[in-house]
PDBQT receptor file of N, H, CA, C and O in Angstrom, charges set to zero:
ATOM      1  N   UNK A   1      86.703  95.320  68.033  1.00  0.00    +0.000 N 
ATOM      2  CA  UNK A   1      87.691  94.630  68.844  1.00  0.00    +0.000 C 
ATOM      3  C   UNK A   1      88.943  94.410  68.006  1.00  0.00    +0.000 C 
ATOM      4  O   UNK A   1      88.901  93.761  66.961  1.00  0.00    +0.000 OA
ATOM      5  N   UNK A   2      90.060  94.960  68.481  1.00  0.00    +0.000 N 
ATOM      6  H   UNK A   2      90.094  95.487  69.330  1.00  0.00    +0.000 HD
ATOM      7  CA  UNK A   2      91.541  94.329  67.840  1.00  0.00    +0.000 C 
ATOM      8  C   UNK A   2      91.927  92.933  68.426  1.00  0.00    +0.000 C 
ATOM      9  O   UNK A   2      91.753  92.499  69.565  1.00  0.00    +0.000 OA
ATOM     10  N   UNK A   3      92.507  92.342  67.320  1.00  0.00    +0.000 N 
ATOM     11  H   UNK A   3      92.649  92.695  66.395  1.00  0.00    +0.000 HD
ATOM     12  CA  UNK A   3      93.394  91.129  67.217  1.00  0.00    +0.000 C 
ATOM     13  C   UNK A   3      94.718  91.485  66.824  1.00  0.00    +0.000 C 
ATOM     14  O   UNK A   3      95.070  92.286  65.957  1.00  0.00    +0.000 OA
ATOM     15  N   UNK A   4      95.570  90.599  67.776  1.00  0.00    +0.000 N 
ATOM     16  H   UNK A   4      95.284  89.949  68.480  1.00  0.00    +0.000 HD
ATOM     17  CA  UNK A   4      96.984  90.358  67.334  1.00  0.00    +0.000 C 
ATOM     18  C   UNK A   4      97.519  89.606  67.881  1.00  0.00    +0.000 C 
ATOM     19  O   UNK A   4      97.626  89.606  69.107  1.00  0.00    +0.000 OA
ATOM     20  N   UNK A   5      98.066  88.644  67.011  1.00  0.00    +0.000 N 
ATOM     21  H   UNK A   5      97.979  88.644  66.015  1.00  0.00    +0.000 HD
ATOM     22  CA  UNK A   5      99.221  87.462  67.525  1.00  0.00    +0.000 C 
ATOM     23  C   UNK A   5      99.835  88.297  68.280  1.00  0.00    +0.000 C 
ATOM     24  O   UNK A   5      99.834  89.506  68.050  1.00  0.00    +0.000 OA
ATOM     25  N   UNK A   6     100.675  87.534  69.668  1.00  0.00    +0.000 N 
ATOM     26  H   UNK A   6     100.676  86.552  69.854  1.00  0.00    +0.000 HD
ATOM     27  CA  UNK A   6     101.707  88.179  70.107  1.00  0.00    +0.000 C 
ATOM     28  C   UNK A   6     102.644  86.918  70.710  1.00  0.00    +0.000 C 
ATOM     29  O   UNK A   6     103.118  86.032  69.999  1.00  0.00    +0.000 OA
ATOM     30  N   UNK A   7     102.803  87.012  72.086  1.00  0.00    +0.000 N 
ATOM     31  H   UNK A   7     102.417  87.732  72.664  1.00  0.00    +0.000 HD
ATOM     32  CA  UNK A   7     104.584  86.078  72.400  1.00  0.00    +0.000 C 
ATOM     33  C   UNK A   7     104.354  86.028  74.012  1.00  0.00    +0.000 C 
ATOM     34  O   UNK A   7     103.965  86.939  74.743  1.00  0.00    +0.000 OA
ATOM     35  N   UNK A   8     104.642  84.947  74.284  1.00  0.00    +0.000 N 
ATOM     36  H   UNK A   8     104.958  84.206  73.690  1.00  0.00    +0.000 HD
ATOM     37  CA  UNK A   8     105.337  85.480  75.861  1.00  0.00    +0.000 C 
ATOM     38  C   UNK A   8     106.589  84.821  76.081  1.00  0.00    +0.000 C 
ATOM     39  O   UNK A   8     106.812  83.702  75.617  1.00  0.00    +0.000 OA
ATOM     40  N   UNK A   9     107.433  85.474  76.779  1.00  0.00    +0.000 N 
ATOM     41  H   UNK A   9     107.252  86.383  77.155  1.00  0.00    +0.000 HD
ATOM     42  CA  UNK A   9     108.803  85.862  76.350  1.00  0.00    +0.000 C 
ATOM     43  C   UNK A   9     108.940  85.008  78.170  1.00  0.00    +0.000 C 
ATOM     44  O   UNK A   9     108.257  85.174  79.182  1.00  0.00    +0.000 OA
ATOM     45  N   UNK A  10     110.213  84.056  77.867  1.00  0.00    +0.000 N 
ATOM     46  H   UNK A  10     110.767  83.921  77.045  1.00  0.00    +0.000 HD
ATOM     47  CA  UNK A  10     110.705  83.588  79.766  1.00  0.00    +0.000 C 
ATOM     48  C   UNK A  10     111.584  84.895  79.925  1.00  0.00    +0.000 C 
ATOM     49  O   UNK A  10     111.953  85.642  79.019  1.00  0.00    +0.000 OA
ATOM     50  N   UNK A  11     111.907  85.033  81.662  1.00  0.00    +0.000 N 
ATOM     51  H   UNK A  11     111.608  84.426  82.398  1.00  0.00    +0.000 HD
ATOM     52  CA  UNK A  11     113.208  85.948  81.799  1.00  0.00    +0.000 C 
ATOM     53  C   UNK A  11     113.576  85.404  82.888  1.00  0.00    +0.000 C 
ATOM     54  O   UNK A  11     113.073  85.813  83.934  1.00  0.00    +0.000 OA
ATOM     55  N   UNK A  12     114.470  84.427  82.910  1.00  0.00    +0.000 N 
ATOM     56  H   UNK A  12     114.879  84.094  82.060  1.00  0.00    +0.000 HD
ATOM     57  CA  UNK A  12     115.694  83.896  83.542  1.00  0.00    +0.000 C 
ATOM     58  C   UNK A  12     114.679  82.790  84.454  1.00  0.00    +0.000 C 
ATOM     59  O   UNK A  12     113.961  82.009  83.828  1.00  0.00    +0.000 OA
ATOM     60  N   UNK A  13     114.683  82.794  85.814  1.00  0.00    +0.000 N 
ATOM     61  H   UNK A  13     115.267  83.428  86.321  1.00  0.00    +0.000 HD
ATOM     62  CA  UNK A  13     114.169  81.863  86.269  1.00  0.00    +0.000 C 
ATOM     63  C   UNK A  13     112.707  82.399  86.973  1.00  0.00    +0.000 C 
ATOM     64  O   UNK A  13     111.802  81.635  87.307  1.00  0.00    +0.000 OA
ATOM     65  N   UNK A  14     112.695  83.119  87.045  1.00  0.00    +0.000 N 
ATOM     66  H   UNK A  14     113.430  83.740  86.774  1.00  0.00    +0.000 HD
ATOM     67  CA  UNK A  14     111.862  84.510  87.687  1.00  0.00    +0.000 C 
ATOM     68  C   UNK A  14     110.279  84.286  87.018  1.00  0.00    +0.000 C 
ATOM     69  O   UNK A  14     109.272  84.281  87.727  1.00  0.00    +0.000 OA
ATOM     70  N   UNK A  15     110.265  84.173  86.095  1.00  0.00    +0.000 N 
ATOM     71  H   UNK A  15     111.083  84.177  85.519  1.00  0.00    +0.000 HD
ATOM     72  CA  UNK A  15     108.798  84.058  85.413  1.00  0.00    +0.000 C 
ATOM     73  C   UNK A  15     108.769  84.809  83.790  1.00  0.00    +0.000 C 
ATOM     74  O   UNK A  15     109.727  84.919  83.024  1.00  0.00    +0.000 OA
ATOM     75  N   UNK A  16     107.806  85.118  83.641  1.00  0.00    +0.000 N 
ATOM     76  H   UNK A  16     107.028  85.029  84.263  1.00  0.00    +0.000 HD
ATOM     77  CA  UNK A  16     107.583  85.443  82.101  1.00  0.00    +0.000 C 
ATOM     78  C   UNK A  16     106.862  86.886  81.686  1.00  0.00    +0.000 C 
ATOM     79  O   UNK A  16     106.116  87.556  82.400  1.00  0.00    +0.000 OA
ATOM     80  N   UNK A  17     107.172  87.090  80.720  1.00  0.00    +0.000 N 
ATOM     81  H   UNK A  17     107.779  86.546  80.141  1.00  0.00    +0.000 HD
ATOM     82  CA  UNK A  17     106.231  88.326  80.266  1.00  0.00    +0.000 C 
ATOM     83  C   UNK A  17     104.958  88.134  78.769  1.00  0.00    +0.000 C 
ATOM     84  O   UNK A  17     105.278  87.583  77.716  1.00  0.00    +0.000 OA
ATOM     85  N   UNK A  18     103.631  88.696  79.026  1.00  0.00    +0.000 N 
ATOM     86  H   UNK A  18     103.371  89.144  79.881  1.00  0.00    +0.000 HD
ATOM     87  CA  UNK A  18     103.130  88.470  77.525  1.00  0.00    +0.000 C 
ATOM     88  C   UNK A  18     103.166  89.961  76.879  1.00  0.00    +0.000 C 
ATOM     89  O   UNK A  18     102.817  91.035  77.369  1.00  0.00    +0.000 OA
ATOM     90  N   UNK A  19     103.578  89.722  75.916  1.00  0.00    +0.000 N 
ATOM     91  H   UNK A  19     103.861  88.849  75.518  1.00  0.00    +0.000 HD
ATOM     92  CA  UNK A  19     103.947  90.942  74.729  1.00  0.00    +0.000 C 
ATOM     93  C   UNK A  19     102.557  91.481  74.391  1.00  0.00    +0.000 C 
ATOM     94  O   UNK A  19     101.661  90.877  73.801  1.00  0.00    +0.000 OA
ATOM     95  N   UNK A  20     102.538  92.987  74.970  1.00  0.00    +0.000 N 
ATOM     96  H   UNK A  20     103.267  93.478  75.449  1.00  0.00    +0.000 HD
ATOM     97  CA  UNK A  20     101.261  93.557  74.420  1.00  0.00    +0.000 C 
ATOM     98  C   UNK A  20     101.535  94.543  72.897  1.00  0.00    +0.000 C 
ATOM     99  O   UNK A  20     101.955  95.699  72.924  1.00  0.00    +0.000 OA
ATOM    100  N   UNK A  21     101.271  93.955  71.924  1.00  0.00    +0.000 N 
ATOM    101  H   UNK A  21     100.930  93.015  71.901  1.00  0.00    +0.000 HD
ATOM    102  CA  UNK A  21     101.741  95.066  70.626  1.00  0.00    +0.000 C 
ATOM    103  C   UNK A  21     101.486  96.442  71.092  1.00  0.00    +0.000 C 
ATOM    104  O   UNK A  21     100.957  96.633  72.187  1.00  0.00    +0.000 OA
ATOM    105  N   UNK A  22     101.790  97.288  70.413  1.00  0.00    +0.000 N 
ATOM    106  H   UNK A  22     102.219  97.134  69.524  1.00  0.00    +0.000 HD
ATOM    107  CA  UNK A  22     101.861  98.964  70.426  1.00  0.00    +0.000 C 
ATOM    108  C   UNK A  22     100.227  99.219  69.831  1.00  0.00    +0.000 C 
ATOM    109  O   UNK A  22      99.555  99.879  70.623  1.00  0.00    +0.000 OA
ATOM    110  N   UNK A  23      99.538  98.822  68.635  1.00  0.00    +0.000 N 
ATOM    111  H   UNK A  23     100.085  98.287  67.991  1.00  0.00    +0.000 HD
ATOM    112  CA  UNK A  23      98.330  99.075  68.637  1.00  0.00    +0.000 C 
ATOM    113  C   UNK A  23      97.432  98.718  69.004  1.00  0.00    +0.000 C 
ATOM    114  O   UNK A  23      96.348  99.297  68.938  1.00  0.00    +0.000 OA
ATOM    115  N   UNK A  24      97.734  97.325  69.645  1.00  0.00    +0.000 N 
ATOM    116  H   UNK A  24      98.615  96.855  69.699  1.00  0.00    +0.000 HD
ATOM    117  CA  UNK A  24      96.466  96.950  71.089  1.00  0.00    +0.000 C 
ATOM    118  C   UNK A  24      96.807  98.197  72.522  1.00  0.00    +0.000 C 
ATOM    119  O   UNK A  24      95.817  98.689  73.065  1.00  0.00    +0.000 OA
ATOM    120  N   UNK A  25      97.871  98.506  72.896  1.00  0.00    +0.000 N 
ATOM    121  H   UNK A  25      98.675  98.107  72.455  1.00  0.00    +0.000 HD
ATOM    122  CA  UNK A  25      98.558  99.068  74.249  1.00  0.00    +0.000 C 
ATOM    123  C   UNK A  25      97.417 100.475  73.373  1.00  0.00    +0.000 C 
ATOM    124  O   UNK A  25      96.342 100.833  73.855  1.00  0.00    +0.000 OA
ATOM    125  N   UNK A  26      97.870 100.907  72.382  1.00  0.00    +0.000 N 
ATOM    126  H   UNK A  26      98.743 100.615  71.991  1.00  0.00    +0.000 HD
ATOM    127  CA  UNK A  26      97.510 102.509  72.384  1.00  0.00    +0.000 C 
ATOM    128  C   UNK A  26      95.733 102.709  71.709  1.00  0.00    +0.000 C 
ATOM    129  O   UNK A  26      95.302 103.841  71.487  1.00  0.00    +0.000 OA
ATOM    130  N   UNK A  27      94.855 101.428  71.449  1.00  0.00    +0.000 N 
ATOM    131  H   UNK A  27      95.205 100.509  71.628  1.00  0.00    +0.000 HD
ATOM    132  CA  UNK A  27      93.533 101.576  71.323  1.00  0.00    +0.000 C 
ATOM    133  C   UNK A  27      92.792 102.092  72.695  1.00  0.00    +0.000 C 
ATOM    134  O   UNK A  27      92.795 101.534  73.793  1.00  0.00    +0.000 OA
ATOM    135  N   UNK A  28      92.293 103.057  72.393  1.00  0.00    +0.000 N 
ATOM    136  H   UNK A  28      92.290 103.509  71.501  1.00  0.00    +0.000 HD
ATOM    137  CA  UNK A  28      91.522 103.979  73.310  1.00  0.00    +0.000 C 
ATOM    138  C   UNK A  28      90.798 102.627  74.791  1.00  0.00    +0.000 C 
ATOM    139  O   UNK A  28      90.777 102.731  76.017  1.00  0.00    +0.000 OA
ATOM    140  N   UNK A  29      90.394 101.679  73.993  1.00  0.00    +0.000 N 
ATOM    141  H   UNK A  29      90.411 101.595  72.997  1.00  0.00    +0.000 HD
ATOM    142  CA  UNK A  29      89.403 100.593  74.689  1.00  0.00    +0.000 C 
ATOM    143  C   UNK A  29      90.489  99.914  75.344  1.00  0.00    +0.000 C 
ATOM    144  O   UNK A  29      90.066  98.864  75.827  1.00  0.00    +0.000 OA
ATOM    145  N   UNK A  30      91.903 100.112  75.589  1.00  0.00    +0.000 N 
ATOM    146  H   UNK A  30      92.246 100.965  75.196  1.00  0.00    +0.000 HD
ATOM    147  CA  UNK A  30      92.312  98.965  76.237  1.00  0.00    +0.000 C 
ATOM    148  C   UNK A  30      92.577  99.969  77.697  1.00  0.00    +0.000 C 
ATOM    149  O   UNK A  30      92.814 101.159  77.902  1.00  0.00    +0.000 OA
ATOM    150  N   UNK A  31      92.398  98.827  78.474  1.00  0.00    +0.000 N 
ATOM    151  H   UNK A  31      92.205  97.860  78.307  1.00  0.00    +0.000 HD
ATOM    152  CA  UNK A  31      91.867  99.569  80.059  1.00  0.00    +0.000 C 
ATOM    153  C   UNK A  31      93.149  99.905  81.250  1.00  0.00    +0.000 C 
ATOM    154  O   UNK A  31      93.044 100.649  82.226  1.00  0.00    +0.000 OA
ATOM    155  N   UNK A  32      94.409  99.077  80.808  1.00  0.00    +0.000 N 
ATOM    156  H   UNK A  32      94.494  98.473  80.015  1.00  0.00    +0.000 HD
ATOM    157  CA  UNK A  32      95.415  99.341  81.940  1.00  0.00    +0.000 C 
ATOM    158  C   UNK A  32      96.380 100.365  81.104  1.00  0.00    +0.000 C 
ATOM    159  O   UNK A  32      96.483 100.704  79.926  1.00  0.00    +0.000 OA
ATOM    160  N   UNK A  33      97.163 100.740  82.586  1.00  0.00    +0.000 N 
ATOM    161  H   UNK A  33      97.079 100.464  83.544  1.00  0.00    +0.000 HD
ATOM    162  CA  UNK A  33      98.550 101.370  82.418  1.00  0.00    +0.000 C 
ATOM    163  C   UNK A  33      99.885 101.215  82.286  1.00  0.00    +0.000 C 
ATOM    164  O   UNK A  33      99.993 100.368  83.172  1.00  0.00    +0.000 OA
ATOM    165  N   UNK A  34     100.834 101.335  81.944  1.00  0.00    +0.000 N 
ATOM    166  H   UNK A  34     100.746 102.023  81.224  1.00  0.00    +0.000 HD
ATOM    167  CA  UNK A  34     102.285 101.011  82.255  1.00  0.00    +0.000 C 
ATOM    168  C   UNK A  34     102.522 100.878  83.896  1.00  0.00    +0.000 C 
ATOM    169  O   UNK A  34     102.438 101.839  84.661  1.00  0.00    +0.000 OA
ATOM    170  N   UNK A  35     102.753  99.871  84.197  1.00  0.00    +0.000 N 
ATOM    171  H   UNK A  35     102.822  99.090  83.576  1.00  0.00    +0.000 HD
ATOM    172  CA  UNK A  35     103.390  99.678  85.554  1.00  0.00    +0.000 C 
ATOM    173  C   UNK A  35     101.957  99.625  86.269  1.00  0.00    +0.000 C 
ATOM    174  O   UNK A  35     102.271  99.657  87.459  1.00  0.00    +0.000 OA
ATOM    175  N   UNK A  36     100.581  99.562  86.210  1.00  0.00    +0.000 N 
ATOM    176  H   UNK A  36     100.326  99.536  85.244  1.00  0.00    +0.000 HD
ATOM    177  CA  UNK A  36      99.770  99.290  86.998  1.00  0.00    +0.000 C 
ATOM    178  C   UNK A  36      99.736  97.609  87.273  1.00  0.00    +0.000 C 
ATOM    179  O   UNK A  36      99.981  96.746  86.430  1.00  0.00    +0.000 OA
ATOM    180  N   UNK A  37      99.329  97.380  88.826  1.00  0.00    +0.000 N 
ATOM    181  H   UNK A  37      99.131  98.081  89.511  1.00  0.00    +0.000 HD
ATOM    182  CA  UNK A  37      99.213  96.217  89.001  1.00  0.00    +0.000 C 
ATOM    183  C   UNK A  37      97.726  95.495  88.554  1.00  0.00    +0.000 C 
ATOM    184  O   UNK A  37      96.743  96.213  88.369  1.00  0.00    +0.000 OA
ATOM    185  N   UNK A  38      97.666  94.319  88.430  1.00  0.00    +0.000 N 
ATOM    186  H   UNK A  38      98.464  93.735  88.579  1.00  0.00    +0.000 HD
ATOM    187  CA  UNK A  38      96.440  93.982  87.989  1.00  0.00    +0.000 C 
ATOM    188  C   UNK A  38      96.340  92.202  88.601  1.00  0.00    +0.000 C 
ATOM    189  O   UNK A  38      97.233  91.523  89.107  1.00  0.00    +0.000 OA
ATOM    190  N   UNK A  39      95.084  91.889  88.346  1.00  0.00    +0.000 N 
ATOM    191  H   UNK A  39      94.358  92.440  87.935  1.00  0.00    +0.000 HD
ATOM    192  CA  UNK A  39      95.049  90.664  89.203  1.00  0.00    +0.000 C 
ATOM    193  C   UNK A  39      94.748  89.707  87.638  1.00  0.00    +0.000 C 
ATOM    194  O   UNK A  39      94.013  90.119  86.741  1.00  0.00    +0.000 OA
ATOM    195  N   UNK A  40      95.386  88.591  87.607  1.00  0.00    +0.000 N 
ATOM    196  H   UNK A  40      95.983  88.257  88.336  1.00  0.00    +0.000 HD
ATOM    197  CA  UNK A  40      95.978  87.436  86.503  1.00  0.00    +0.000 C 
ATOM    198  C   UNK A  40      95.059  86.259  87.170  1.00  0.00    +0.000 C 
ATOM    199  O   UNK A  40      95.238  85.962  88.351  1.00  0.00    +0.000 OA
ATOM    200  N   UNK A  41      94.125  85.635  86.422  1.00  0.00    +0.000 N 
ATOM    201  H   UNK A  41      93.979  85.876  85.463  1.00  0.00    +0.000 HD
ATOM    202  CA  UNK A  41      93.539  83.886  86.634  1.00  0.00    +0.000 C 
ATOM    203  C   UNK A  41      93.464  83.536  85.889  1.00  0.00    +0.000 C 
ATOM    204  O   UNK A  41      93.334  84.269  84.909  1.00  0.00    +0.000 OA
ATOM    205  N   UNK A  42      93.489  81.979  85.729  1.00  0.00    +0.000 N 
ATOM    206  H   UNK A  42      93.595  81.383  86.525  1.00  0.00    +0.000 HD
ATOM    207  CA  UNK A  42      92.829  81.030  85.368  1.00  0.00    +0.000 C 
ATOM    208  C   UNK A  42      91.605  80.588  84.580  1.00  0.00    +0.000 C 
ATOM    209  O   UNK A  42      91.474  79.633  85.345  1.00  0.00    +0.000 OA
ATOM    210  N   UNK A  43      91.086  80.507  84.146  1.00  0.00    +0.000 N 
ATOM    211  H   UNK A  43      91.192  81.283  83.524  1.00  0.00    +0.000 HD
ATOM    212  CA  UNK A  43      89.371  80.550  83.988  1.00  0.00    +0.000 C 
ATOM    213  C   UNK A  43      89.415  78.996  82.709  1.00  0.00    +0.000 C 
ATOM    214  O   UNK A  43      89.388  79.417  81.552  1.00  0.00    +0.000 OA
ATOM    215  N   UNK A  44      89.466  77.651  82.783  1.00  0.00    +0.000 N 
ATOM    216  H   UNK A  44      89.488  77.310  83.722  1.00  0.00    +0.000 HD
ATOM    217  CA  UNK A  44      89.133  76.793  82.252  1.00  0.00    +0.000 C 
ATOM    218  C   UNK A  44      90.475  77.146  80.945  1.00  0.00    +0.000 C 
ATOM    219  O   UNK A  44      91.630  77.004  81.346  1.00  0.00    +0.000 OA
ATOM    220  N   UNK A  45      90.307  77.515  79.694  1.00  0.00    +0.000 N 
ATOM    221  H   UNK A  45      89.369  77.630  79.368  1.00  0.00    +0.000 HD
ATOM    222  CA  UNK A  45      91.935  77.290  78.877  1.00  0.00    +0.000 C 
ATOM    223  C   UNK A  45      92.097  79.052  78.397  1.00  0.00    +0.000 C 
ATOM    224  O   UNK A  45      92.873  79.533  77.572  1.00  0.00    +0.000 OA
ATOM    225  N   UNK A  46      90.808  79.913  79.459  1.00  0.00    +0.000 N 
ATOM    226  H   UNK A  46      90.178  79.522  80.129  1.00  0.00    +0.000 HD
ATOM    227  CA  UNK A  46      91.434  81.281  79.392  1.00  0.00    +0.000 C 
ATOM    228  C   UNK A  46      92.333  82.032  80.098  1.00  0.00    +0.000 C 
ATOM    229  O   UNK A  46      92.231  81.765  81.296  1.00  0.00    +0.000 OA
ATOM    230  N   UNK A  47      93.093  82.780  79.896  1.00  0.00    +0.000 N 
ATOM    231  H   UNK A  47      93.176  82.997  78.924  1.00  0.00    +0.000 HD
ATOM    232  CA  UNK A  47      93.523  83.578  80.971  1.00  0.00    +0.000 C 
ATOM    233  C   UNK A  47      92.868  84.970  81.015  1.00  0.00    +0.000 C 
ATOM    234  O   UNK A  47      92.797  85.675  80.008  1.00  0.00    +0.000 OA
ATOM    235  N   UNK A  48      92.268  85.439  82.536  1.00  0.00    +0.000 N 
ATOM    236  H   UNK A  48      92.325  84.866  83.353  1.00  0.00    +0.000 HD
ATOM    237  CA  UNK A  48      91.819  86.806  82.410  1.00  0.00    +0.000 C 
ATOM    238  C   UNK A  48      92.881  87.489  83.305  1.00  0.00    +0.000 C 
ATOM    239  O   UNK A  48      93.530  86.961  84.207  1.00  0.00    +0.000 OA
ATOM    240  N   UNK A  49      92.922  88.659  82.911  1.00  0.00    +0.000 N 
ATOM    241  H   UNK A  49      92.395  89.088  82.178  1.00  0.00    +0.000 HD
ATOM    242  CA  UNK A  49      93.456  89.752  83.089  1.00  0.00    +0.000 C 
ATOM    243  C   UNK A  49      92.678  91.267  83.498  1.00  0.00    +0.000 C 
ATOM    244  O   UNK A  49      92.243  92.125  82.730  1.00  0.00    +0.000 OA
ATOM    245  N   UNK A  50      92.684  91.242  84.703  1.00  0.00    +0.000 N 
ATOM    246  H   UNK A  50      93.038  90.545  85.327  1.00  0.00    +0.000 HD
ATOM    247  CA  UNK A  50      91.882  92.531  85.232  1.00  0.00    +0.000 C 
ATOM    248  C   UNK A  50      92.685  93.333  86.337  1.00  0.00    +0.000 C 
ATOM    249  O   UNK A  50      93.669  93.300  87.075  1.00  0.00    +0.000 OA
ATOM    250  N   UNK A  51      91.376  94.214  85.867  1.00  0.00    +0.000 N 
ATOM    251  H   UNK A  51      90.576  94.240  85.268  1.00  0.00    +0.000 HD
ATOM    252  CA  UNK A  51      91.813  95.677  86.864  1.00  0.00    +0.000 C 
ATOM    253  C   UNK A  51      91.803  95.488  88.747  1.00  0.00    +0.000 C 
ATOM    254  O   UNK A  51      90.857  94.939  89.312  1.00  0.00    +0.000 OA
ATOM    255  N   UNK A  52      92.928  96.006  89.453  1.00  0.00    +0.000 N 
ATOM    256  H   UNK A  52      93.696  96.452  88.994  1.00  0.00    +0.000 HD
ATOM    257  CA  UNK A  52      92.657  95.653  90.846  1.00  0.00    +0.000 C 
ATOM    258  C   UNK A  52      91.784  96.686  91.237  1.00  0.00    +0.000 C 
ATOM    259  O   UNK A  52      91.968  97.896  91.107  1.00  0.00    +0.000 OA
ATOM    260  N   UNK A  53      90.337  95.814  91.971  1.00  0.00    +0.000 N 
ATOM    261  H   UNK A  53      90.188  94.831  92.077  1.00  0.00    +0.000 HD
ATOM    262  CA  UNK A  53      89.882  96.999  92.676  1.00  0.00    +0.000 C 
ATOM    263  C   UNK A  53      90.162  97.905  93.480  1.00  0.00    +0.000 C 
ATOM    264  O   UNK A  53      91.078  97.502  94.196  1.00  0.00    +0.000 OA
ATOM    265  N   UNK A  54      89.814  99.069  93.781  1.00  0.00    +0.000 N 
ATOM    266  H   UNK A  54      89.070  99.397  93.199  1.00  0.00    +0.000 HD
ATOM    267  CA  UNK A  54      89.929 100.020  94.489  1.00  0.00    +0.000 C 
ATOM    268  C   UNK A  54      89.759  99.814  95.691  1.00  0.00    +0.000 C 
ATOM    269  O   UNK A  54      89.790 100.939  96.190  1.00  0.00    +0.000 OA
ATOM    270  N   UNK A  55      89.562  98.931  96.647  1.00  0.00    +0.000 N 
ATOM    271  H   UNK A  55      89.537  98.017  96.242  1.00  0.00    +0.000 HD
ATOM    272  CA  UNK A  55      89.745  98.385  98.164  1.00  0.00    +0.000 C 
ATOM    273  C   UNK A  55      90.956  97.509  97.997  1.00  0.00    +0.000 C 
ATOM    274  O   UNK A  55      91.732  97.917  98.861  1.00  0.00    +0.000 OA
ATOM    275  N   UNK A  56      91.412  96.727  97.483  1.00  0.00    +0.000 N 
ATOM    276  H   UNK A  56      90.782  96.395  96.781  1.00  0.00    +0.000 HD
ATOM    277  CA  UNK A  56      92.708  96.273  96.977  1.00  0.00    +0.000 C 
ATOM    278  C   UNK A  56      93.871  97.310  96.904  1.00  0.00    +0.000 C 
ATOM    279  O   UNK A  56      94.840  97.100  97.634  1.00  0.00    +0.000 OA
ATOM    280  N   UNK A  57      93.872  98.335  96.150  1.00  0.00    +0.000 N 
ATOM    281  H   UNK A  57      93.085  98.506  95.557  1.00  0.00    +0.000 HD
ATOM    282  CA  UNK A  57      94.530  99.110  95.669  1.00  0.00    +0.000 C 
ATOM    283  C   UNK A  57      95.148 100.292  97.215  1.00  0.00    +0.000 C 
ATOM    284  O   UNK A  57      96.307 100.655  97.417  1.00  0.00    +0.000 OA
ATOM    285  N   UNK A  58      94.146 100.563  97.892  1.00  0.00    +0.000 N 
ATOM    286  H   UNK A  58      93.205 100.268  97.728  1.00  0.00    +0.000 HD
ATOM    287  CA  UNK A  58      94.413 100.925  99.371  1.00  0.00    +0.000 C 
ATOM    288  C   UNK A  58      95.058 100.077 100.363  1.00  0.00    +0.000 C 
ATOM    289  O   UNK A  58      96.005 100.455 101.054  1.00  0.00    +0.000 OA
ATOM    290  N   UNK A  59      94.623  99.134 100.408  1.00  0.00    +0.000 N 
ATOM    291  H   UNK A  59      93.854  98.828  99.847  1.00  0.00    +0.000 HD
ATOM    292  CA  UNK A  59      95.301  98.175 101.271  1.00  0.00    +0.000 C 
ATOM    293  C   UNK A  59      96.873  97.956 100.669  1.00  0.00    +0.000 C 
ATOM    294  O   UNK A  59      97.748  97.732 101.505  1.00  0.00    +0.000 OA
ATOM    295  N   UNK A  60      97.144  98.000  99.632  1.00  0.00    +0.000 N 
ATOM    296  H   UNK A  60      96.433  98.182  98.953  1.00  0.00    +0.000 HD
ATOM    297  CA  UNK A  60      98.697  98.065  98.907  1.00  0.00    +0.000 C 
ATOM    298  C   UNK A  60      99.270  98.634  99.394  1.00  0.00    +0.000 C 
ATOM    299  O   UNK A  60     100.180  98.211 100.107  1.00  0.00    +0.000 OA
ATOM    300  N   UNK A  61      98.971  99.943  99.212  1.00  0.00    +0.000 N 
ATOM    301  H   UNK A  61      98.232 100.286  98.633  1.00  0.00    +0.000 HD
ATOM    302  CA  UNK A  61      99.755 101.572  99.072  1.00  0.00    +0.000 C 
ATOM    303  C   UNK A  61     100.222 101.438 100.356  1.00  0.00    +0.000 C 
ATOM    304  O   UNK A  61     101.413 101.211 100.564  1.00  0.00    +0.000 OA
ATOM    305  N   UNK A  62      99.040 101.608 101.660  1.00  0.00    +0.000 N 
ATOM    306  H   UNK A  62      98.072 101.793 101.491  1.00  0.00    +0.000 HD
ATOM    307  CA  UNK A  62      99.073 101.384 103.062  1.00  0.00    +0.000 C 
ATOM    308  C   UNK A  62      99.867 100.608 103.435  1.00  0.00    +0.000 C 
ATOM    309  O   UNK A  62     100.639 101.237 104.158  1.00  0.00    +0.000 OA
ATOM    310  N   UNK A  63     100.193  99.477 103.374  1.00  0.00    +0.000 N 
ATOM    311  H   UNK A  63      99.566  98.966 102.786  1.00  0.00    +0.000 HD
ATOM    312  CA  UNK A  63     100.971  98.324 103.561  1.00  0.00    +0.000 C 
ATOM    313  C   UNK A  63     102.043  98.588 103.153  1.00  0.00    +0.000 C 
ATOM    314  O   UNK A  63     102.858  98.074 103.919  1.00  0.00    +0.000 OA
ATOM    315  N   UNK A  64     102.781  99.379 101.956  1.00  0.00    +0.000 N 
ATOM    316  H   UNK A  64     102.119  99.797 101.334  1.00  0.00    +0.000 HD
ATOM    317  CA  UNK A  64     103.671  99.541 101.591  1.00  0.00    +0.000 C 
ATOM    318  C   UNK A  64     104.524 100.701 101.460  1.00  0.00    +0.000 C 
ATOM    319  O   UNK A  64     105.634 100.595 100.938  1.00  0.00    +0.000 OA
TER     320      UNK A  64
């Protein structure tokens, strides 16, 4: 498993970004894409970060 400090950065009033370093983004094991959407919670003082399922992901496209 990689570790790395990183940042999350405000942008204007809009909301925020968290900084993914270049050797977490390019380890074989990390699971998203540039510009894929993904679903963001809560979980007690974690935040998870996952993949949108594939019935999710249809209903998008369709809709949009």
């Amino acid at each position: 498993m990689k570790e790395k400090e990183t940042q999350i950065y405000k942008f204007g009033r809009g909301g925020s970004c968290i900084y993914v370093p270049m050797d977490i983004f390019k380890d074989s094991a990390f699971p998203f894409q540039i510009n894929e959407k993904v679903r963001m919670r809560i979980d007690g003082r974690k935040v998870i970060i996952e993949k949108l399922k594939e019935e999710a992901k249809e209903v998008a496209s369709a809709s949009g």
